[in-house]
N, C-alpha and C positions, 0 to 999 in steps of 0.2 A: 935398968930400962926405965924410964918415966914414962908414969901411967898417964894414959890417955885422958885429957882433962873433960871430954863429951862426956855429958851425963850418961849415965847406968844405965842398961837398958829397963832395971825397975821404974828409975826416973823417967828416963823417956815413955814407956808404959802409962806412967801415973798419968803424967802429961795430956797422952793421946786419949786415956779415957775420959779424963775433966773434960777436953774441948769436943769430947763425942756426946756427953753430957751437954754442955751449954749447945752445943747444933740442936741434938733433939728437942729443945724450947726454943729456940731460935726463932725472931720475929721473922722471919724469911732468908732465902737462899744466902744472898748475900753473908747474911751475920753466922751462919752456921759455915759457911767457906774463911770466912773471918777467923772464926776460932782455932781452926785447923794450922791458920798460915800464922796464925801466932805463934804457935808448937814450932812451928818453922824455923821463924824468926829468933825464938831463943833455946831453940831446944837441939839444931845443928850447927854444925863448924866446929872450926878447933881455935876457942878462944887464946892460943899464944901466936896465931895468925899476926895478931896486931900487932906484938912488938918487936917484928924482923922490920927493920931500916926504911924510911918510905912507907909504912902502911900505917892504919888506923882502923878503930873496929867502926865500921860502918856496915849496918845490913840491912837488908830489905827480903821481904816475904809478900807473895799473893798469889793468885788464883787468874789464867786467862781464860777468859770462856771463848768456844766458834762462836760468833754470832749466828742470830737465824738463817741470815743470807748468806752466810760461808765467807765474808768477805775479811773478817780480821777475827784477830788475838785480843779482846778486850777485859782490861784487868776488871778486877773486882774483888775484895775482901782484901786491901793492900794493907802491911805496915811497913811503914818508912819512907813511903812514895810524894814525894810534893803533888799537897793539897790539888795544883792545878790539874794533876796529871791521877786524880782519881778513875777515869776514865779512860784508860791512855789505851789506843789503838792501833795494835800491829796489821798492817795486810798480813794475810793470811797464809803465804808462801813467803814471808820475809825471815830472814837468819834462824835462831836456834830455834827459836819458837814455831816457828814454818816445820821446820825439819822434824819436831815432835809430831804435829798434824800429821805432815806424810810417811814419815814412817813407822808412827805408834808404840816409839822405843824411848824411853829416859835419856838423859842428855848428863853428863858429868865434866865440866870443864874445872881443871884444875887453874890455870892460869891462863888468863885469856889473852895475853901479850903473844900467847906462842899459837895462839887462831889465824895466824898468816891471813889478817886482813877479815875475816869472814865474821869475825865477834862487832855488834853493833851496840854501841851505849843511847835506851833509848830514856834511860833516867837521866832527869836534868841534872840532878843534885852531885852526881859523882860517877866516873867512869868505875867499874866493878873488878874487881882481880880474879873472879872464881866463882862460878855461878852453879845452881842443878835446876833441872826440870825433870818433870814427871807426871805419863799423859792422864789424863782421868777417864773413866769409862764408866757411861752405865747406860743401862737397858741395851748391851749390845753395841753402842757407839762409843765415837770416843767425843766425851763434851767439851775437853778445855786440860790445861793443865797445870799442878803448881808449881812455884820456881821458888829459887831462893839466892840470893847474891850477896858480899859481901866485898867489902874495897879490897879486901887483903888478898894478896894472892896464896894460892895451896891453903886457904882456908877448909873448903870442903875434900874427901875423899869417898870410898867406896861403901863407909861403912853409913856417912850422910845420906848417898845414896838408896841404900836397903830405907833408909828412916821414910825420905823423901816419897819414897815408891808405897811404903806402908802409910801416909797422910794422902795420896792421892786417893788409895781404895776406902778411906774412910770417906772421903768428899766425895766419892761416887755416892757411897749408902746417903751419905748428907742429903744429895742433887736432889735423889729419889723421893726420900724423905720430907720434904720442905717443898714440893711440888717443883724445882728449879727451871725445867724448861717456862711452867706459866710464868713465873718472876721473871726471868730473861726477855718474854716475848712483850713484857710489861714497860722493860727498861729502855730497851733499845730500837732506835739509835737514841741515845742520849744527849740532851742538850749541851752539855758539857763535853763532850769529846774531845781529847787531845791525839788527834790523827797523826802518828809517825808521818807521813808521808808528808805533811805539810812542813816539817821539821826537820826528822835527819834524814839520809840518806841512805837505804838501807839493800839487800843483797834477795834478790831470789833464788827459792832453792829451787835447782834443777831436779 
C-alpha cells in the first residue's frame, strides 16, 4: 500500500500550534486567521493530486467572515487569492458558502465537476477540482468559516476534513482572542470589495 503523502499527524500538530503561537501576537484578527489558513494552505490535500492528466497543484486557503449586516461571506486572511479579490464578497445565501451558514455543518467536495451545476468558481485565477469548508463558532454563534481549494480534483478527503474542522476551532479561540468582532466592525464595508454579485452568477440556497 503507499503511504499517505499528508503530513503526520505530529506534523500537522507542530503546524497547528506555531500558527496558535504567531495568532496569539498577532497584530489583529485578520493576521491571527491568516496564520491558521496558512496551515491550510500547506498542511492539507494529497499532494499526487497534481500529477493525474489535466491538473496542476494550484491552492488556495482563507477564512470568510458574516459580515455585521448578515449580508455576505467576506474573505479575509487569504493565501492565493488575486490581490484584487482580497476582499471578495459572497451574498450570504449563495452556494457552498451559503450552505455552511445555514446549516452549520462542514462541507467536503471531492470533485466539483460531479456538483450538477451548484459548485460556483468565484476565484478569478482558476476554476477548483475540490474544495473543504468549515463553520467557525464562537461565543455561541457561528462567525464565518475556513475553506480550502485546490485545482486538482480528489485532492482533499475525510481525513483533510477532521484537519480543516480542528483549524476552524482554533480560529474561534483566535476570534475571541484578538477582540475580532471590534476589528470586523472596523473593516467593513470595505472600500475595496470585490462583490460576487457584480461578477459571477451565483445559486441560492433554499
Amino acid at each position: 500500500m503507499t503511504p499517505d503523502p499528508r503530513p503526520e499527524p505530529d506534523a500537522f500538530e507542530a503546524a497547528l500550534r506555531a500558527a496558535l503561537a504567531a495568532a496569539e501576537g498577532a497584530a489583529d484578527a485578520e493576521a491571527a486567521l491568516h496564520a491558521l489558513a496558512r496551515v491550510a494552505h500547506r498542511c492539507l490535500g494529497d499532494p499526487r493530486a497534481e500529477v493525474r492528466p489535466g491538473e496542476r497543484d494550484y491552492r488556495i486557503a482563507g477564512v470568510f467572515l458574516v459580515t455585521p449586516d448578515g449580508r455576505y461571506n467576506m474573505l479575509v486572511g487569504n493565501v492565493g487569492f488575486p490581490p484584487e479579490q482580497r476582499r471578495l464578497m459572497i451574498p450570504i445565501g449563495w452556494n457552498h458558502p451559503g450552505a455552511v451558514v445555514a446549516t452549520g455543518r462542514s462541507i467536503l467536495i471531492r470533485d466539483t465537476d460531479a456538483e450538477a451545476g451548484r459548485f460556483r468558481q468565484f476565484l478569478k485565477s482558476s476554476r477548483m477540482g475540490s474544495s473543504l469548508y468549515a463553520p467557525i463558532r464562537a461565543g455561541g454563534s457561528l462567525i464565518g468559516q475556513i475553506v480550502a481549494a485546490a485545482q486538482a480534483r480528489f485532492c482533499y478527503d475525510t481525513k483533510d476534513l477532521v484537519r480543516i474542522e480542528l483549524l476552524a476551532a482554533a480560529a474561534g479561540l483566535a476570534w475571541t482572542a484578538t477582540q475580532g468582532a471590534a476589528w470586523l466592525a472596523g473593516d467593513y464595508p470595505a472600500p475595496d470589495a470585490w462583490r460576487a454579485e457584480d461578477h459571477v452568477k451565483g445559486e441560492a440556497i433554499a
